[in-house]
Residue frames as qw, qx, qy, qz and C-alpha x, y, z in Angstrom:
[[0.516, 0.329, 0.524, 0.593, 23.59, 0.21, -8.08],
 [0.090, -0.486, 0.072, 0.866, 24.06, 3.72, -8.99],
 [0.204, 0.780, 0.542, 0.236, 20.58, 5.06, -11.72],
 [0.092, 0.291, 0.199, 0.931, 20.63, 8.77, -13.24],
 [0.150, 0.308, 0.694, -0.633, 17.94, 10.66, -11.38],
 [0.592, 0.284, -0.264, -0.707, 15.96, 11.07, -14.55],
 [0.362, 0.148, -0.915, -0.099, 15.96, 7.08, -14.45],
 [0.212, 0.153, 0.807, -0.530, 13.86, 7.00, -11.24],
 [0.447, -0.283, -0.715, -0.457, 10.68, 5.06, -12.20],
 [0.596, -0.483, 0.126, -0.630, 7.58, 4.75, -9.53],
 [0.937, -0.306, -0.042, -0.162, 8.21, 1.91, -6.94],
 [0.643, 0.490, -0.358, 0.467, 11.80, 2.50, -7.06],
 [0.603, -0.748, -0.074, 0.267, 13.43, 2.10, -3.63],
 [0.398, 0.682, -0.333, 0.515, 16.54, 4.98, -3.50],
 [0.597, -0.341, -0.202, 0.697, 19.26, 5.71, -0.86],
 [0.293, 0.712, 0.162, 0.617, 18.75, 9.37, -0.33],
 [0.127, -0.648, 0.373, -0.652, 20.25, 11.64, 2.62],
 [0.059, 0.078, -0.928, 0.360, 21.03, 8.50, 4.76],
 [0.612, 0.160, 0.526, -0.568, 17.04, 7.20, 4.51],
 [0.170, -0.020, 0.913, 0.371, 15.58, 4.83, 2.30],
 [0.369, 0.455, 0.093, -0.805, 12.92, 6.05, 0.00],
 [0.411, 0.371, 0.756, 0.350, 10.42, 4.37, -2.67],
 [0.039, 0.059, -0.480, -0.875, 9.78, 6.43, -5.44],
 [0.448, 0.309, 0.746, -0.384, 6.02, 7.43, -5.50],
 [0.363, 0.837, 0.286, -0.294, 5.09, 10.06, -8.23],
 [0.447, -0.359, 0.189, 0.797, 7.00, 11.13, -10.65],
 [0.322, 0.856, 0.177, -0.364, 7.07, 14.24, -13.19],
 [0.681, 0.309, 0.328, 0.577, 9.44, 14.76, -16.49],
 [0.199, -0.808, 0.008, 0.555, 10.24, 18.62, -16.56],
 [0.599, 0.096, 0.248, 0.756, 11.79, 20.10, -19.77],
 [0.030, 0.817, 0.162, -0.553, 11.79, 23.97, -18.90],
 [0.626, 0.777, 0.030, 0.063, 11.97, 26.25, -21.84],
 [0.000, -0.806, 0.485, -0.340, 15.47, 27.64, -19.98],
 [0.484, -0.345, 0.777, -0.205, 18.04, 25.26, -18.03],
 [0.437, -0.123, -0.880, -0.140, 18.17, 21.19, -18.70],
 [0.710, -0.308, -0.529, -0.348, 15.53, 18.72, -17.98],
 [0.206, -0.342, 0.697, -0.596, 14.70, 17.31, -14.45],
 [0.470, -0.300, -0.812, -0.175, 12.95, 14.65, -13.05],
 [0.324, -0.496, 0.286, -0.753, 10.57, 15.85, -10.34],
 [0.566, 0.013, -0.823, 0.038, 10.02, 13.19, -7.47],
 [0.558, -0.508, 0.053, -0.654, 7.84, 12.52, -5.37],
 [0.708, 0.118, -0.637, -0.280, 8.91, 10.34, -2.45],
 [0.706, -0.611, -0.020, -0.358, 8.10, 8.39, 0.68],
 [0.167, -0.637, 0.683, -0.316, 10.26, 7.46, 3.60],
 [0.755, -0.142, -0.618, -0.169, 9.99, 3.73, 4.20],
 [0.302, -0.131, -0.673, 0.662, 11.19, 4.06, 7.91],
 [0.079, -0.139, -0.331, 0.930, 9.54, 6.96, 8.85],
 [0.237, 0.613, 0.747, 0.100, 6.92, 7.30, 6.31],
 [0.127, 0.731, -0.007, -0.671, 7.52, 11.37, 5.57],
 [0.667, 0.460, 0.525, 0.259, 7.07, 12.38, 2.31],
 [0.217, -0.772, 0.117, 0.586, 8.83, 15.06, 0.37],
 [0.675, 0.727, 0.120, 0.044, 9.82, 16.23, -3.52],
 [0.576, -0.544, 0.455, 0.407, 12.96, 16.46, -5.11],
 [0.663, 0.737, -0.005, -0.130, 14.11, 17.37, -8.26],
 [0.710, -0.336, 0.409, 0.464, 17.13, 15.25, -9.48],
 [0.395, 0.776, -0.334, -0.361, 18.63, 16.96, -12.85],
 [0.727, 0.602, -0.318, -0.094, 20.41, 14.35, -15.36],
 [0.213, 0.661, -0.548, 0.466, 23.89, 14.84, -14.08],
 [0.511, -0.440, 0.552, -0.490, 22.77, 13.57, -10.48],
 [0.662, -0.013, -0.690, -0.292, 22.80, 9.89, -9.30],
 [0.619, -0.470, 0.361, -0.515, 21.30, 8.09, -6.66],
 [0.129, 0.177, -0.976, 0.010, 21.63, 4.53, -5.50],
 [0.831, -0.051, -0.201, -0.516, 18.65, 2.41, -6.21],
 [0.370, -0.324, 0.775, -0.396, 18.38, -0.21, -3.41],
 [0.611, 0.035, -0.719, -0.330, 17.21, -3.96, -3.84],
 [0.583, -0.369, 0.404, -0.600, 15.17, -5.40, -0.97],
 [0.299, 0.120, -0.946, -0.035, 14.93, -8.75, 0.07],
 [0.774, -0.166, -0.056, -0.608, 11.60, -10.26, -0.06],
 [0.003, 0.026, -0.971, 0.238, 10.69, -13.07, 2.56],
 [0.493, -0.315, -0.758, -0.289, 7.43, -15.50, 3.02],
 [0.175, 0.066, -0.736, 0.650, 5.46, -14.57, 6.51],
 [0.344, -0.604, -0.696, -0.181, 2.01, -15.30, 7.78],
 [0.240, -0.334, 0.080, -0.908, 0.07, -12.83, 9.90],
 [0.353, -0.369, -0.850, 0.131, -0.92, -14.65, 13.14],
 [0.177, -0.891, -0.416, 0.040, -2.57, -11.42, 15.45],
 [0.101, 0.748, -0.091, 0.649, -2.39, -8.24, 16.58],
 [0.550, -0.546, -0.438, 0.455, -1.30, -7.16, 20.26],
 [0.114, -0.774, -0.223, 0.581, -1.86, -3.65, 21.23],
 [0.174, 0.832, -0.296, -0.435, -0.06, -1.15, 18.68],
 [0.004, -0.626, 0.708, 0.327, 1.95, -3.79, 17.38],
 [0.846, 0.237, -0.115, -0.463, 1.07, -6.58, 14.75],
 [0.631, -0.311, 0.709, 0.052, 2.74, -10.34, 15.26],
 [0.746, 0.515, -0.358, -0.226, 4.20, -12.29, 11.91],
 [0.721, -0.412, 0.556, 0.039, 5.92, -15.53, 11.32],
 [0.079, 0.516, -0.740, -0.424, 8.82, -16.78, 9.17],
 [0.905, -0.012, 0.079, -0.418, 7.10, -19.26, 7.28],
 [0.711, 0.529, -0.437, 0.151, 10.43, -20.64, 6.83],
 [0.299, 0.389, -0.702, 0.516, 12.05, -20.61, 10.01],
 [0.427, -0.737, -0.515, 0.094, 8.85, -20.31, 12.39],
 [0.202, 0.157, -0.051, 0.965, 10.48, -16.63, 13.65],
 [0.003, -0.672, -0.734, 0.097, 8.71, -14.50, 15.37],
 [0.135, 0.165, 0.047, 0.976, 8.38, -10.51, 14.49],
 [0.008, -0.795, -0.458, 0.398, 6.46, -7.84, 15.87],
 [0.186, 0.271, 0.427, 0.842, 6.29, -4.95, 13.59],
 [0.014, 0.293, 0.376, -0.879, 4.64, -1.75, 14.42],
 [0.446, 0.537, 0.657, -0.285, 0.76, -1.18, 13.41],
 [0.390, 0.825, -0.108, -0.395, 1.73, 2.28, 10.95],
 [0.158, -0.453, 0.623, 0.617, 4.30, 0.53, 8.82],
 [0.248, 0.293, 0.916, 0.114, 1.20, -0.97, 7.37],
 [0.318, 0.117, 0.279, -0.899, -0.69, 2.20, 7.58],
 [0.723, 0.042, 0.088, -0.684, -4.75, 1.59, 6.01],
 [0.725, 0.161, -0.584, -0.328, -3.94, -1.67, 4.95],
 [0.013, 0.211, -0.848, 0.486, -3.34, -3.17, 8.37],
 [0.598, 0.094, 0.379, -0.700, -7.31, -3.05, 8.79],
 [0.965, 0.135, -0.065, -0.216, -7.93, -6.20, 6.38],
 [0.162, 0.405, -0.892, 0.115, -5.12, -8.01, 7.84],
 [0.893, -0.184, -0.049, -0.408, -6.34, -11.53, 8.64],
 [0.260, -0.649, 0.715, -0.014, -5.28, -14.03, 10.62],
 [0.814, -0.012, 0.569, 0.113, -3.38, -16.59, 8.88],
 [0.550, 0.812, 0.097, -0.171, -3.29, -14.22, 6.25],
 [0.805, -0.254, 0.159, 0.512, -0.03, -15.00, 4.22],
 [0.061, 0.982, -0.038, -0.175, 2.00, -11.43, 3.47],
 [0.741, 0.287, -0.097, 0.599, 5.37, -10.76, 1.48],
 [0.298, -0.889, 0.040, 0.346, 7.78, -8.63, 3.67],
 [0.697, 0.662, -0.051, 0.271, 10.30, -6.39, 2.49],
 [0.671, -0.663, -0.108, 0.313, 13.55, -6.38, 4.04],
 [0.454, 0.745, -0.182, 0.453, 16.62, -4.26, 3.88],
 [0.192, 0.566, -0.641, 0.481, 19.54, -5.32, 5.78],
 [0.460, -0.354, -0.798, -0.159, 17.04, -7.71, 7.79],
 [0.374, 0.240, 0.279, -0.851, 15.16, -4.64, 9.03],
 [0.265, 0.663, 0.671, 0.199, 11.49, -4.70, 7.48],
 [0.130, -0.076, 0.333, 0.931, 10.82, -2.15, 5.63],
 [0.440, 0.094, -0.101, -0.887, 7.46, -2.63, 4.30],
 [0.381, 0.204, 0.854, -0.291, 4.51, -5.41, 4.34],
 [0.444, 0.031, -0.529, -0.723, 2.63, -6.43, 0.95],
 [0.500, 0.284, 0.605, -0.551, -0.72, -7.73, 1.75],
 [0.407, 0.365, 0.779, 0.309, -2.57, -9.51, -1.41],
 [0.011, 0.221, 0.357, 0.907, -3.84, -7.24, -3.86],
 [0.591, -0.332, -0.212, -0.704, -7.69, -8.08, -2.75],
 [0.008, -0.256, 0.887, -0.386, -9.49, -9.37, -0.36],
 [0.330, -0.523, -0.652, -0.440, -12.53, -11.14, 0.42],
 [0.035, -0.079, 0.469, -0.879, -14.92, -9.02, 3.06],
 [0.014, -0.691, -0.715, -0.105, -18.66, -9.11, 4.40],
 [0.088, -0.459, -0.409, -0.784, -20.86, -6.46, 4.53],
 [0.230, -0.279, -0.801, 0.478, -22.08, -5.42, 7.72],
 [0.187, 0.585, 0.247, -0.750, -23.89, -2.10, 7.06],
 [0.241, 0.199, 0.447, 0.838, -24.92, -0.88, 3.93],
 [0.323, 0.313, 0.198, -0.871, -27.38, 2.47, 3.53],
 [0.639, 0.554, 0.518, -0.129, -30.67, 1.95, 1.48],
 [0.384, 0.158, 0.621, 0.664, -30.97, 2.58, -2.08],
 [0.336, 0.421, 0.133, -0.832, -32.44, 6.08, -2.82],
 [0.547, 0.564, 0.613, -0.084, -35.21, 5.83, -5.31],
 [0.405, 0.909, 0.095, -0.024, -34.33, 7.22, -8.36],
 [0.321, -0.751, 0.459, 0.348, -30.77, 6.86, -8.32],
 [0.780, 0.506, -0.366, -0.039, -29.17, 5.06, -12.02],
 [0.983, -0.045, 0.103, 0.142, -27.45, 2.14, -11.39],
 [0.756, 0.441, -0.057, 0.480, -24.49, 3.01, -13.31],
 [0.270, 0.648, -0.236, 0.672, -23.40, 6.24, -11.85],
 [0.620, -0.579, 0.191, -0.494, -24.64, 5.77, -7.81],
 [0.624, 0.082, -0.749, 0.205, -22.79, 4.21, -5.43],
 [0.645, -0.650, -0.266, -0.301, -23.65, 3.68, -1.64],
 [0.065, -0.647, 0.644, -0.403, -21.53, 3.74, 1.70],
 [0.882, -0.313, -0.352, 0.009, -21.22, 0.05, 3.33],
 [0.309, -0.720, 0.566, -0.259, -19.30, -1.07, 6.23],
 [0.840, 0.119, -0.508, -0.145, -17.42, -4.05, 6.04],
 [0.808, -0.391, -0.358, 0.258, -16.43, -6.84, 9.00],
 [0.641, -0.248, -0.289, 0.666, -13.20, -4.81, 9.94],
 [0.107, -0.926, -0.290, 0.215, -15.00, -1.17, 10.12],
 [0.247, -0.273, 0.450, 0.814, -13.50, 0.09, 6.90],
 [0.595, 0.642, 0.323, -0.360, -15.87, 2.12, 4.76],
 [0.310, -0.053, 0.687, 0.655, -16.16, 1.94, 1.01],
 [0.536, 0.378, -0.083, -0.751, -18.51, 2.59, -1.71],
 [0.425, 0.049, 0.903, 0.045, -20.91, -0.17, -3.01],
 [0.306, -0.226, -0.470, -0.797, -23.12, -0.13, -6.25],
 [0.542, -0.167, 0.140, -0.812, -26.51, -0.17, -4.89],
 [0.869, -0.106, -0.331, -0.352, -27.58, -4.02, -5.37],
 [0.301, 0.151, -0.742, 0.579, -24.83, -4.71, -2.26],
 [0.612, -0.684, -0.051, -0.393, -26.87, -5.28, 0.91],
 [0.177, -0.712, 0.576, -0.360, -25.72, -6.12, 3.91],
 [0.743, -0.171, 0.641, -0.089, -24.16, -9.88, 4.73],
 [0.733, 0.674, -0.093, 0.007, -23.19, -9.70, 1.05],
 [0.781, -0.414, 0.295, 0.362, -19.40, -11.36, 0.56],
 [0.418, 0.866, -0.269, -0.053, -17.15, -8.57, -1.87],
 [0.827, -0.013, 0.035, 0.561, -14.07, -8.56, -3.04],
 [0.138, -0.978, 0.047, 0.150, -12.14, -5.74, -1.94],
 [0.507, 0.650, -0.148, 0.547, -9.05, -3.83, -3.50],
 [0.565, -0.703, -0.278, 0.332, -6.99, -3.31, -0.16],
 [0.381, 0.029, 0.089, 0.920, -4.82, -0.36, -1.54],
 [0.109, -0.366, -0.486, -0.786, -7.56, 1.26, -3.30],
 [0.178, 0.213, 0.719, -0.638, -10.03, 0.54, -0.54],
 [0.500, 0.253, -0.125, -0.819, -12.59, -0.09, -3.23],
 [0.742, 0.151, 0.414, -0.506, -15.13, -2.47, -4.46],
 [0.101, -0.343, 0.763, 0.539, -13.92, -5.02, -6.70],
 [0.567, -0.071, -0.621, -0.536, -16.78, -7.52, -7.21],
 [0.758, -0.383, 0.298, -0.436, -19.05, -9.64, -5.33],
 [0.301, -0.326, 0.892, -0.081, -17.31, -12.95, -3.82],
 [0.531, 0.016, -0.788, -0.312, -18.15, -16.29, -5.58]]
């Protein structure tokens, strides 16, 4: 479906110079001189480069519709990470970077929505949060306020974060796996 390029919204997958591209950033423009523009900021889903682009009004692009499928995360093997159709039993291998940081709180059994396009993958959603332990965490300086101090932990899969200070270690969080941040401690 052909979209104005002032239409492009964030998370928008486009067709652009024979690659397929989700829409991270974008900017409104309205110099004093010349028409408006939409500045865009936006990543390769194959490749993963990233690059800007400024579509003016007048331009359109074609705004792509992926097909999402059900598929569990059973392990990793060297570079390359194993899923199954939960629908067909299928296996896929899929390379470690199309996942880039979020591959580190993959778990196994963990169940993931893929995106396909043309039944390539494209990209791997991973729940919003997970649950993690604590394996490290640094002391609490004396004299630090609660409110504004946070600490460095290490959790099971040797991803740091920041913790508020009353985290110790063998403590069960909930973790933001985009963000790579500290949601709350685990029930």
């Amino acid at each position: 479906m052909k979209i104005s390029g002032v239409d492009i919204r964030p998370g928008n997958i486009i067709e652009y110079e024979n690659g397929i591209w989700r829409a991270v950033k974008i900017q409104h423009t309205q110099p004093g001189k010349g028409g408006a523009y939409m500045q865009v900021e936006m990543k390769n889903l194959r490749d993963g480069r990233k690059t800007n682009v400024r579509f003016r009004s007048a331009e359109t692009v074609e705004r792509v519709r992926l097909d999402t499928k059900d598929f569990q995360f059973l392990y990793a093997e060297g570079d390359g990470l194993v899923f199954m159709d939960k629908d067909t039993y299928d296996q896929v291998t899929l390379p470690r970077d199309l996942l880039g940081d979020a591959a580190a709180f993959l778990q196994d059994g963990m169940d993931v929505v893929m995106e396909l396009y043309e039944e390539e993958a494209i990209s791997v959603q991973l729940p919003d949060t997970i649950e993690a332990e604590i394996v490290e965490a640094d002391a609490v300086v004396k004299g630090q306020t609660a409110s504004s101090s946070y600490k460095p932990a290490i959790l099971d899969n040797g991803v740091r974060i920041m913790v508020p200070p009353h985290i110790a270690a063998g403590t069960r969080i909930v973790v933001d796996v985009y963000e790579q941040t500290y949601v709350r401690r685990a029930d």
